[in-house]
Backbone as CSV, one residue per row, in Angstrom:
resi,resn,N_x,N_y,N_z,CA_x,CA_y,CA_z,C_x,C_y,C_z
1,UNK,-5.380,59.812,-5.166,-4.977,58.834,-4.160,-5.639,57.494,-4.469
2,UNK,-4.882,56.354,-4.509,-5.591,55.110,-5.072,-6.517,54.917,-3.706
3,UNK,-7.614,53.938,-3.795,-8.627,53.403,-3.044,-7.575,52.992,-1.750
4,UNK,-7.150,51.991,-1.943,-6.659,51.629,-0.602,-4.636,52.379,-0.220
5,UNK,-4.703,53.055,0.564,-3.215,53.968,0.692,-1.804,52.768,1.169
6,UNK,-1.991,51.786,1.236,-1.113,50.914,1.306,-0.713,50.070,0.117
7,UNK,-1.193,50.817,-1.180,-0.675,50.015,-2.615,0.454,51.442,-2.663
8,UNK,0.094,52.950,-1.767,1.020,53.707,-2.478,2.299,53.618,-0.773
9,UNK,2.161,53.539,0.307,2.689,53.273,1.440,2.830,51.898,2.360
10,UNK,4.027,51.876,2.369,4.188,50.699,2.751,4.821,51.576,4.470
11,UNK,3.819,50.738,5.914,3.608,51.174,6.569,4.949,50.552,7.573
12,UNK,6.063,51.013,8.240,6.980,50.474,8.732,6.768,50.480,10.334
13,UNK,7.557,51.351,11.019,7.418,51.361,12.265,6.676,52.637,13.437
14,UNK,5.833,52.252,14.465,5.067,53.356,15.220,6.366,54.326,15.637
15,UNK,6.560,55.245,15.253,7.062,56.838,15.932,6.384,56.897,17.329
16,UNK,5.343,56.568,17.236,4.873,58.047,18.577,3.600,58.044,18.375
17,UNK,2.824,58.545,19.619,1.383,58.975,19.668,0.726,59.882,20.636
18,UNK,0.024,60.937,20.451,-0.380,61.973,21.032,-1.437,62.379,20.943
19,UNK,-2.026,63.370,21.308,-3.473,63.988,21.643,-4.323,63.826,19.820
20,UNK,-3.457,63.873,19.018,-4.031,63.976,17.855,-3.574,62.948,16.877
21,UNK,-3.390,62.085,17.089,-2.931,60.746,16.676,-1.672,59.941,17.176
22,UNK,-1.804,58.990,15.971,-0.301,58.211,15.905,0.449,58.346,14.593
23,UNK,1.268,58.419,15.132,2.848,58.964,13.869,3.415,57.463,13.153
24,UNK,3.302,57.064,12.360,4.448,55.953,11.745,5.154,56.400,10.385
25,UNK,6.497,55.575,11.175,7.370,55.679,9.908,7.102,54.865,8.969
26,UNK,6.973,55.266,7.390,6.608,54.499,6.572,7.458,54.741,5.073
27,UNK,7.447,54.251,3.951,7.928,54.186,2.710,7.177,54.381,1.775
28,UNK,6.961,55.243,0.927,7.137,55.339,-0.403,7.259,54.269,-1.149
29,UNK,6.091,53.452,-1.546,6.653,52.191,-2.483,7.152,52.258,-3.892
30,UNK,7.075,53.298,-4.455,7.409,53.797,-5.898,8.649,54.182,-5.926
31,UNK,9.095,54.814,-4.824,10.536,55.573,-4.625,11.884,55.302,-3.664
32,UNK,10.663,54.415,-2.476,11.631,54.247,-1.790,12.024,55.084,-0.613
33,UNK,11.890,56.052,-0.928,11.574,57.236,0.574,10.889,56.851,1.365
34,UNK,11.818,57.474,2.431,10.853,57.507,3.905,9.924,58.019,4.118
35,UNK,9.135,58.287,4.875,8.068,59.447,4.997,7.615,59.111,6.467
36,UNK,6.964,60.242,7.481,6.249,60.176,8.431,4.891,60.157,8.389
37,UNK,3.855,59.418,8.639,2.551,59.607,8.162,2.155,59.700,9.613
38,UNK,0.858,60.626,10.217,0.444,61.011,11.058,-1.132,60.306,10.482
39,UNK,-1.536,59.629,11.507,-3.183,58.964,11.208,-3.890,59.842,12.807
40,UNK,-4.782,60.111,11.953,-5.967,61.267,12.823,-7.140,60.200,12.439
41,UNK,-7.797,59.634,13.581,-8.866,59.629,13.848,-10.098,60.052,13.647
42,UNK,-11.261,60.037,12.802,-12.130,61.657,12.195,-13.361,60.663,12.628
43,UNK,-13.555,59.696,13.139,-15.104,59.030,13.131,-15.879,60.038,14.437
44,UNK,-15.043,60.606,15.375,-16.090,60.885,16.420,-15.770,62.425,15.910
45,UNK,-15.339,63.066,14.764,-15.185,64.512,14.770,-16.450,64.900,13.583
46,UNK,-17.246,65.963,14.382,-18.105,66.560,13.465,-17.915,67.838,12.785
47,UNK,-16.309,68.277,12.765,-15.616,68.988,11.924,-15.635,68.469,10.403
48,UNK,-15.963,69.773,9.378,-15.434,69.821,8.340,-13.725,69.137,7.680
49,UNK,-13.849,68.245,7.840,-12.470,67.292,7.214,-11.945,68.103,5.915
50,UNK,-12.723,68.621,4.936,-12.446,69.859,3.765,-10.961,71.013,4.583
51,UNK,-12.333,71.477,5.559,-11.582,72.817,6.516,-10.149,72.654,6.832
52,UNK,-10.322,71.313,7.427,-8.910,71.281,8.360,-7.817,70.610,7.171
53,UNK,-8.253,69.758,5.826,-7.085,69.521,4.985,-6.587,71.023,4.469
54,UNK,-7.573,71.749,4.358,-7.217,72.926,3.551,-6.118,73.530,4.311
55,UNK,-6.418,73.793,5.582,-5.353,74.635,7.052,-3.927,73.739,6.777
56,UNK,-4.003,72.299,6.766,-2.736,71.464,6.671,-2.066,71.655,5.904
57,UNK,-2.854,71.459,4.354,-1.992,71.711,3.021,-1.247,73.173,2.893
58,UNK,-2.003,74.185,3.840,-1.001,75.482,4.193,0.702,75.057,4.509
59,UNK,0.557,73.967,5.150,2.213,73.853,5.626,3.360,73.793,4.107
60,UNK,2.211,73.877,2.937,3.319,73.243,2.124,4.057,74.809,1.551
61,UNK,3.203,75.569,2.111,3.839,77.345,1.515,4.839,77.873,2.777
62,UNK,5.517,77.096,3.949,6.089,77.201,4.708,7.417,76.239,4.587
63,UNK,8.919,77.045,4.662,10.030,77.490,4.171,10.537,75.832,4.828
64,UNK,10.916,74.294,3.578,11.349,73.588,4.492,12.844,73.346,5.014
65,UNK,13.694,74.485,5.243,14.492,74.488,5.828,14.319,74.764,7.529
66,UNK,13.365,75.205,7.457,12.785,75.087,9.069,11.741,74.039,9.688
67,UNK,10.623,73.795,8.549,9.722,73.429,9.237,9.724,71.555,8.695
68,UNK,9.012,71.234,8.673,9.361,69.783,8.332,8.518,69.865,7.372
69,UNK,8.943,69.139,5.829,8.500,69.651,4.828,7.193,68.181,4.350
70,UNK,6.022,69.236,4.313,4.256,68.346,4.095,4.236,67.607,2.442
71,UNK,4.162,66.634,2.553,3.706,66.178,0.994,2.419,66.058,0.498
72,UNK,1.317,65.273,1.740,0.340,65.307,1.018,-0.670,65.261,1.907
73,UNK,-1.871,65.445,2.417,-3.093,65.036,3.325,-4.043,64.376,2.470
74,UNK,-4.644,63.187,3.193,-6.104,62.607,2.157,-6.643,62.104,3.182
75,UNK,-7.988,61.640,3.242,-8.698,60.931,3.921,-9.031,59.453,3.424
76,UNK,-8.611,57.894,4.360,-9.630,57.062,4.030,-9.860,56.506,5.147
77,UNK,-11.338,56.196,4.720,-12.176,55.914,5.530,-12.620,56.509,6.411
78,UNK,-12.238,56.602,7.589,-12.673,57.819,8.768,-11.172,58.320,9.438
79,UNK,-10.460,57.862,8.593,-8.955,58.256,9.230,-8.174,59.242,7.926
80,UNK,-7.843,60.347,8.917,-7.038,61.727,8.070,-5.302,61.214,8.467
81,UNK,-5.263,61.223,6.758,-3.383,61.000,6.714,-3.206,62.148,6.660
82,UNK,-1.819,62.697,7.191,-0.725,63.384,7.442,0.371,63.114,6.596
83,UNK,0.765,63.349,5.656,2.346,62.759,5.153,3.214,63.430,5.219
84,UNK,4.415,63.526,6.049,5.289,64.547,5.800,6.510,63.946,5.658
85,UNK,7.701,65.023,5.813,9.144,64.520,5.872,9.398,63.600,6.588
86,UNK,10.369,63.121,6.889,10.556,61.724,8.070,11.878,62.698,8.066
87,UNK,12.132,62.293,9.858,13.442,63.124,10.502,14.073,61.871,10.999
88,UNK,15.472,61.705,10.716,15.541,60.508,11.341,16.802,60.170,12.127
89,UNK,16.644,61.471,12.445,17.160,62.059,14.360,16.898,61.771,14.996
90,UNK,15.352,61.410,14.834,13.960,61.710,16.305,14.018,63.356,16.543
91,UNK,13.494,63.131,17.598,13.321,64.509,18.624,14.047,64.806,19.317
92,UNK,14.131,65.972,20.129,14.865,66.076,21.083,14.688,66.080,22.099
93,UNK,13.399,65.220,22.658,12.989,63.988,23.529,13.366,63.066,23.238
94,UNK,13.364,62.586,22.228,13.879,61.263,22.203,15.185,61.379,22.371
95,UNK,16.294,62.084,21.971,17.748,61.843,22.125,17.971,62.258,23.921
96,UNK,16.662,62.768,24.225,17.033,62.900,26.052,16.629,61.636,26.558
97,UNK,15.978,61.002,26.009,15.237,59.714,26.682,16.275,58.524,26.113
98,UNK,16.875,58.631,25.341,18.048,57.504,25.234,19.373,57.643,25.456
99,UNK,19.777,59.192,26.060,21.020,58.977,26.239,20.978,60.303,27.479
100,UNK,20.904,61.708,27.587,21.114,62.440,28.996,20.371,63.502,28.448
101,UNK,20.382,64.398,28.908,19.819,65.867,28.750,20.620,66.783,28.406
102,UNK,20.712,67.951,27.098,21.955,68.522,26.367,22.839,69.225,27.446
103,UNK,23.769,69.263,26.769,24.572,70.303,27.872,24.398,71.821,27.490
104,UNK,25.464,72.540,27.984,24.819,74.161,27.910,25.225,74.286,25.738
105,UNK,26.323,73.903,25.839,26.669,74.122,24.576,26.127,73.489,23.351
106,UNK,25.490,72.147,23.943,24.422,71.743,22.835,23.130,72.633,22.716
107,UNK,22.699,73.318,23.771,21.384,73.671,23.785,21.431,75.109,23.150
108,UNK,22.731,75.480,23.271,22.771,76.685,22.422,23.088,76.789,21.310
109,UNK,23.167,75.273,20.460,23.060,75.469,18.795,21.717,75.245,18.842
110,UNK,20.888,74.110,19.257,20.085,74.009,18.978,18.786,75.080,19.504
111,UNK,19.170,75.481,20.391,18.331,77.144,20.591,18.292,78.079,19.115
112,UNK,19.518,78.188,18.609,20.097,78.918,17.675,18.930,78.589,16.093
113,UNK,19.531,77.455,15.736,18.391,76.873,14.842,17.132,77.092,15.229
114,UNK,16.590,76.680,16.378,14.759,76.551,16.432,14.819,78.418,16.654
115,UNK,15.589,79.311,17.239,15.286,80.349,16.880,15.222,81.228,15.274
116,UNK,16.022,80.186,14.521,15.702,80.921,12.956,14.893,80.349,12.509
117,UNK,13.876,79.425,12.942,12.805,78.909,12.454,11.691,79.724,12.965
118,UNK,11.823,80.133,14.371,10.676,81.202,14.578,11.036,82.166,13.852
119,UNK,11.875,83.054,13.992,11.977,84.055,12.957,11.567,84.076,11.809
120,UNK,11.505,82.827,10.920,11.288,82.553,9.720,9.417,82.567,9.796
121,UNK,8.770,81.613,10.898,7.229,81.638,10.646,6.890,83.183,11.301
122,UNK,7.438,83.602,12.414,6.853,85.128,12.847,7.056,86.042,11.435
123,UNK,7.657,85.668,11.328,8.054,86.796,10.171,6.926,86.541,8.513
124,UNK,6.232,85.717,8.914,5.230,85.286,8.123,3.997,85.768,8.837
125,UNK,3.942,85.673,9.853,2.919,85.940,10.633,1.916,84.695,11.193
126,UNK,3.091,83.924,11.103,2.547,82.478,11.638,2.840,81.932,13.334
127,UNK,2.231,81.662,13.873,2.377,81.281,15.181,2.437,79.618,14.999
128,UNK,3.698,79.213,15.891,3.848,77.957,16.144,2.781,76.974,17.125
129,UNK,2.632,77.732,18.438,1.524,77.387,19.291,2.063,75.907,20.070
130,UNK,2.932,75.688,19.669,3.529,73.878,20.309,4.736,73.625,20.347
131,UNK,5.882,74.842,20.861,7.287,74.441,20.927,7.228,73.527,22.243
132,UNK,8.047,72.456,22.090,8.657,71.948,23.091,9.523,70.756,22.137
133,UNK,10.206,70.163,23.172,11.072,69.251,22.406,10.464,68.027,21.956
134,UNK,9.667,67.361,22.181,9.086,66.105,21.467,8.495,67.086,19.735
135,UNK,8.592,68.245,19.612,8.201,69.008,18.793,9.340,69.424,17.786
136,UNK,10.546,69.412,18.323,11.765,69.744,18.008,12.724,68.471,17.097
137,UNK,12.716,68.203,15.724,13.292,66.574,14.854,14.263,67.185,14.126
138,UNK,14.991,66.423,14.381,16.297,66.462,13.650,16.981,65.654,12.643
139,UNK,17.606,65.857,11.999,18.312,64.871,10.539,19.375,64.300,11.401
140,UNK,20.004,62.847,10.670,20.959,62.157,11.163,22.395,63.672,10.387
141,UNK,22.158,64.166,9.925,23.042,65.454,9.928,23.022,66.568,10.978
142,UNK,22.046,66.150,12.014,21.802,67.489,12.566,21.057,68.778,12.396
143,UNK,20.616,68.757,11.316,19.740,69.700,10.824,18.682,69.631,11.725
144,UNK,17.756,70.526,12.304,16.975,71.002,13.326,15.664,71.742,12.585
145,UNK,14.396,71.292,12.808,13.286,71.458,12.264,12.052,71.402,13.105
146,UNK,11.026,72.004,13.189,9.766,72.304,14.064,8.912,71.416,13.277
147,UNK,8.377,70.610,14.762,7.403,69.132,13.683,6.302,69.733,14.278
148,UNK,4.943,69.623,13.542,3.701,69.867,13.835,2.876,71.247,14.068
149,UNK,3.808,72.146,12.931,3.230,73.286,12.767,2.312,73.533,11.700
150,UNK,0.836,74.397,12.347,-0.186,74.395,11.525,-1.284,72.879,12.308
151,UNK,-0.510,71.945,12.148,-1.492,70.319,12.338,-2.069,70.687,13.839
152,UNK,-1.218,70.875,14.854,-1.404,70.932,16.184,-2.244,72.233,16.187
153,UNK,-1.992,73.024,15.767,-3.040,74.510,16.142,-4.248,74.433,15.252
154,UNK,-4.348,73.868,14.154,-5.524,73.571,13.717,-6.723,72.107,14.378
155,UNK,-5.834,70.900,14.422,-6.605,70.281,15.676,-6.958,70.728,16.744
156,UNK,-5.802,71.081,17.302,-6.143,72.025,18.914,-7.502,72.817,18.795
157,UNK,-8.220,73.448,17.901,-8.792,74.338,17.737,-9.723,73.806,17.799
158,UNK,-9.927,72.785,16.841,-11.151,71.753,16.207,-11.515,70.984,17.796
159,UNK,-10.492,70.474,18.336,-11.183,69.257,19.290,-11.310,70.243,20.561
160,UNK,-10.598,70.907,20.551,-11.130,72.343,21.913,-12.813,72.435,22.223
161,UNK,-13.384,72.516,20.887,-15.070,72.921,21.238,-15.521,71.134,21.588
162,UNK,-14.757,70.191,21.508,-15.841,68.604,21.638,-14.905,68.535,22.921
163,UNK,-13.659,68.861,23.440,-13.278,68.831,24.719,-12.958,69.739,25.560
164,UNK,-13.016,69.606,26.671,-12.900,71.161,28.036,-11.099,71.088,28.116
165,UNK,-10.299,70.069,27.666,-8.971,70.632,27.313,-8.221,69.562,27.112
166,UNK,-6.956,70.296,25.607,-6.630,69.223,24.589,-4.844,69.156,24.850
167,UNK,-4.270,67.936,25.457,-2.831,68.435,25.583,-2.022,68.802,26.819
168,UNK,-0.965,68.712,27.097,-0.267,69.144,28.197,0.003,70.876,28.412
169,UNK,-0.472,71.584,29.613,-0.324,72.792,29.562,1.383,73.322,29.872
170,UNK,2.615,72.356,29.809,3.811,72.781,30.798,4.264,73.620,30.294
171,UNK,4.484,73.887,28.732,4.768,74.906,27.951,4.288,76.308,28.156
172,UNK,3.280,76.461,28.012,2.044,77.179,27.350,2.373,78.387,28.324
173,UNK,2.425,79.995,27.735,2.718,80.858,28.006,1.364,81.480,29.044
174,UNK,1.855,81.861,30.084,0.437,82.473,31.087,-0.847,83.208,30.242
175,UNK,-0.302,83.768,29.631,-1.728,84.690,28.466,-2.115,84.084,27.664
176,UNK,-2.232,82.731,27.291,-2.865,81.892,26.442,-3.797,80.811,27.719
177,UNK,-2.680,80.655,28.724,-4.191,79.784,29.823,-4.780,80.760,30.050
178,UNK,-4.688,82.356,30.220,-5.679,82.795,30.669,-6.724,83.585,29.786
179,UNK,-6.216,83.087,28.363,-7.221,83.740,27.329,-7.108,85.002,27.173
180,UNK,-6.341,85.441,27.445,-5.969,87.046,27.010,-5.442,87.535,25.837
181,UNK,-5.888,86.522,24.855,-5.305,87.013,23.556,-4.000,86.782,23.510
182,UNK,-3.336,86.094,22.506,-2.014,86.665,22.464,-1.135,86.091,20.709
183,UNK,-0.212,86.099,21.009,0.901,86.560,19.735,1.573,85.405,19.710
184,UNK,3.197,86.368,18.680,4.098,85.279,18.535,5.101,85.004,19.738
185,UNK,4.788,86.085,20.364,5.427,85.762,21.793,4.884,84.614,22.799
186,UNK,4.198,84.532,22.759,3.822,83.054,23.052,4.612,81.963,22.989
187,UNK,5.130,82.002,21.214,6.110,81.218,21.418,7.380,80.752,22.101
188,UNK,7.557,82.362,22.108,8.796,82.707,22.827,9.267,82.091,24.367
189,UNK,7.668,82.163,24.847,7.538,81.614,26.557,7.824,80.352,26.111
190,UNK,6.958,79.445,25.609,7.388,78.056,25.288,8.943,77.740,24.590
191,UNK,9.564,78.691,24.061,11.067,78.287,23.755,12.152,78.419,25.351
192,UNK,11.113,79.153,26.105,11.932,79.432,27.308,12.025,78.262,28.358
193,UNK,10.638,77.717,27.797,10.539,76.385,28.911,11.051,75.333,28.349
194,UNK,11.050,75.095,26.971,11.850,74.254,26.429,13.736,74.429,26.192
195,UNK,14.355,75.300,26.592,15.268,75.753,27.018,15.901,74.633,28.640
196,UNK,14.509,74.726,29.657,14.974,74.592,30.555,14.571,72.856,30.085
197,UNK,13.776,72.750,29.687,13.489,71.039,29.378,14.697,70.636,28.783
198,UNK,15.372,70.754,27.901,16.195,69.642,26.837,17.624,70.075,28.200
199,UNK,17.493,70.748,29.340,19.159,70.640,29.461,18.900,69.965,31.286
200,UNK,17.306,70.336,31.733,17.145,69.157,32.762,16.298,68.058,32.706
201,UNK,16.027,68.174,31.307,14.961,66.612,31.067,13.330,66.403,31.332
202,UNK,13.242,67.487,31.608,11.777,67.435,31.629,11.273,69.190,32.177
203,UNK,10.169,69.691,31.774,9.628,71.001,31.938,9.425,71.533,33.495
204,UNK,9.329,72.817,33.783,9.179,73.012,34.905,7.442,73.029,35.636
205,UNK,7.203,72.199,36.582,5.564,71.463,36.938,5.228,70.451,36.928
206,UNK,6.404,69.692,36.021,6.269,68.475,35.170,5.529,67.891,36.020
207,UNK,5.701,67.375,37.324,5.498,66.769,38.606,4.091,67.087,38.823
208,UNK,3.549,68.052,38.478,2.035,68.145,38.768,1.360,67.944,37.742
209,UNK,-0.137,67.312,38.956,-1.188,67.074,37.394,-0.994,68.269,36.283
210,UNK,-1.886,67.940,34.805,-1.675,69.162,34.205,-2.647,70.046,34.439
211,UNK,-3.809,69.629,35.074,-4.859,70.923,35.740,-4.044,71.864,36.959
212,UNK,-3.502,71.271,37.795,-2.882,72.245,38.286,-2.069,73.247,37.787
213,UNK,-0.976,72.588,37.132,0.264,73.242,35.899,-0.536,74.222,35.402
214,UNK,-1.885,74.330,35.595,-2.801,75.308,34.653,-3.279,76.899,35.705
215,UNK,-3.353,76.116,36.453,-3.520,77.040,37.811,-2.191,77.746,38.306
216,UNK,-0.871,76.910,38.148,-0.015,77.962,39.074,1.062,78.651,37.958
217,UNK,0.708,78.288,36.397,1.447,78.614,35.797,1.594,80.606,35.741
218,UNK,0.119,80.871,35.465,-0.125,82.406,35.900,-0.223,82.939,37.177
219,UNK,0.188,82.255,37.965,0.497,82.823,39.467,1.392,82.808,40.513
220,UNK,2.297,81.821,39.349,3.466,81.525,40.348,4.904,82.820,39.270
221,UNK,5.820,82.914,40.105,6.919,83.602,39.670,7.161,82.775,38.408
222,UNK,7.312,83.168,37.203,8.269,82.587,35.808,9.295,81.621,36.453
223,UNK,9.482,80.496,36.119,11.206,79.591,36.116,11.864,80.209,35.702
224,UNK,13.238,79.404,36.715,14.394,80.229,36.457,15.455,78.801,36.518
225,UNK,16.561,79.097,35.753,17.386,78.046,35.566,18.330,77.886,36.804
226,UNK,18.835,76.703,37.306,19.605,76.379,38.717,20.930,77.339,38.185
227,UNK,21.556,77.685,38.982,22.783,78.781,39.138,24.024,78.014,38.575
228,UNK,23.724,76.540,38.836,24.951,75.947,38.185,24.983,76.263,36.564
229,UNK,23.885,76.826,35.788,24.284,77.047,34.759,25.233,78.324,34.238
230,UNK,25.362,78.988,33.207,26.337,80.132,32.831,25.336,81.107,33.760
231,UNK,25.656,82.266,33.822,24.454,83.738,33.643,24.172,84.312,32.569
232,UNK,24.332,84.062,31.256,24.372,84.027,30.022,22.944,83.150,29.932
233,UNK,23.717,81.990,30.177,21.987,80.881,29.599,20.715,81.661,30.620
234,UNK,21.198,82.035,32.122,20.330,82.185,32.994,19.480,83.361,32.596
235,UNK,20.283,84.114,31.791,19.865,85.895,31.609,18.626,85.161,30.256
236,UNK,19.348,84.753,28.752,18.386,83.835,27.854,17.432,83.660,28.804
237,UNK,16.876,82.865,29.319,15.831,82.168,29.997,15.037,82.826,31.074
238,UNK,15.260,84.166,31.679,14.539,84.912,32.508,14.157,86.008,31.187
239,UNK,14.770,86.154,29.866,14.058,87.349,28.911,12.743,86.412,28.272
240,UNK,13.346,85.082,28.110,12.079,84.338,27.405,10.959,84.153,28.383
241,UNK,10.885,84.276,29.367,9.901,83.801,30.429,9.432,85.132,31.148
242,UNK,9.585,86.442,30.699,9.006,87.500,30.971,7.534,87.385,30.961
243,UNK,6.931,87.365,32.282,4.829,87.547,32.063,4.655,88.947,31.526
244,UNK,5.670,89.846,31.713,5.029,90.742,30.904,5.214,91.165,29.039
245,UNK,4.320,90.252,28.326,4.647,90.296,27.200,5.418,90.804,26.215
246,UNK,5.151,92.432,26.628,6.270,93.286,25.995,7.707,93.854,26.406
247,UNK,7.951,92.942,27.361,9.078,93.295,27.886,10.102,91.675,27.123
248,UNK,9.356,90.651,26.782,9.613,89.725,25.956,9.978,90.043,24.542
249,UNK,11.410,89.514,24.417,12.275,89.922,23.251,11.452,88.819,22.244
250,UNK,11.573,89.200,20.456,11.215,88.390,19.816,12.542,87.214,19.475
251,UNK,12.228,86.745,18.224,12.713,85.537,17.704,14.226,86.239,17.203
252,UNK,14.223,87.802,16.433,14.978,88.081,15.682,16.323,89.223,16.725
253,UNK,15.436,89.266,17.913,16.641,89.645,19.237,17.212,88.634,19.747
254,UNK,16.539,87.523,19.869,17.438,86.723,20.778,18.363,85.789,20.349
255,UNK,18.230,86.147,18.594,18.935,85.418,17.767,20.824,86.245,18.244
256,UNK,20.234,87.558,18.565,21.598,88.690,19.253,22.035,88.337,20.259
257,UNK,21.830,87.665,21.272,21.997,86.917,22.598,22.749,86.972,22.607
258,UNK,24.040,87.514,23.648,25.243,86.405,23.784,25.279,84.912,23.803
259,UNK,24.233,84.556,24.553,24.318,83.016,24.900,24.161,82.383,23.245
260,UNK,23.437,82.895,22.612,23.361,82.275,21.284,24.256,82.276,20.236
């Protein structure tokens, strides 16, 4: 990596910013490609920077027809680059935030896709840990891809012990707030809530702080989708949101769905 990363990137426009940085779209000055570069912050982290490139550069042995495909991680100065694919879809927050929330029949291709992408990391034995739709990027073709797998569960991990809590809980499956261990089903709960997000625009709690969202998520009844939808989508979305884990279908049943 040359000394200064702006003789090899030419830095274009801010994407986005979240618990673990800021995202910009940037170029390839040699080639001309796009690229997404993610800048992480490392001056107040007394984590091994080694550790966590090593966990990142894992993304590059993960299949990029699903996942969004990693080029390179380096450090300068006190800031950790990210380089990956550039999607230039956006998210599927962003296409709710500039135009409506999908309908039933959009949400069931794109259910369809992000379900052969879990299939594809469960079946590795990889846990996603961060479905939701600002998570969810797409190609100006439509192609459908999981952004921030591996980055988010390896930060999450790292800034967990320097903070008492990292991130929005609206997703997050009851047996992970309550520390009970858990799986790839996990994911599954979070595909259920993101189900109900991309087709009413925002998660179910949304409205409450996220300390609460933390409190009534394991004590309140699972969400359930308004009746105006099919019973098809409704049936989908009460199997993904099962509290009892094993009664929760995986990635490679619900790919069998009718609704799907």
């Amino acid at each position: 990596m040359p000394e200064d990363p702006s003789l090899r990137y030419e830095i274009l426009d801010k994407l986005g910013s979240g618990s673990f940085g800021t995202v910009w779209k940037a170029r390839i000055r040699a080639s001309g490609q796009l690229v997404a570069i993610k800048h992480i912050d490392l001056e107040a982290s007394d984590e091994d920077v080694v550790e966590i490139q090593q966990e990142i550069a894992l993304l590059g042995d993960c299949d990029p027809r699903y996942v969004t495909k990693y080029i390179e991680s380096f450090v300068h100065g006190y800031t950790l680059w990210i380089v990956m694919e550039f999607m230039s879809g956006g998210s599927a927050l962003d296409i709710i935030a500039a135009s409506r929330p999908f309908s039933e029949v959009e949400a069931a291709v794109l259910l369809r896709e992000l379900l052969h992408g879990l299939a594809y990391l469960h079946g590795q034995h990889k846990i996603h840990r961060d479905i939701k739709a600002a998570n969810i990027l797409l190609s100006d073709t439509g192609v459908v891809k999981l952004a921030d797998f591996g980055v988010a569960s390896q930060l999450s991990s790292n800034k967990s012990r320097r903070h008492t809590f990292v991130g929005t809980p609206f997703w997050m499956a009851p047996e992970v707030i309550q520390q009970a261990g858990y799986d790839s089903k996990a994911d599954i709960w979070s595909l259920g809530i993101t189900a109900i997000e991309i087709v009413l625009g925002e998660p179910p709690l949304s409205d409450y702080h996220p300390m609460r969202a933390i409190f009534l998520i394991p004590k309140q009844a699972s969400p359930t989708l308004p009746r105006s939808f099919s019973s098809s989508f409704q049936d989908f979305v009460d199997l993904c949101l099962r509290k009892t884990v094993s009664e929760r279908p995986n990635a490679s049943q619900l790919l069998q769905h009718p609704f799907i």
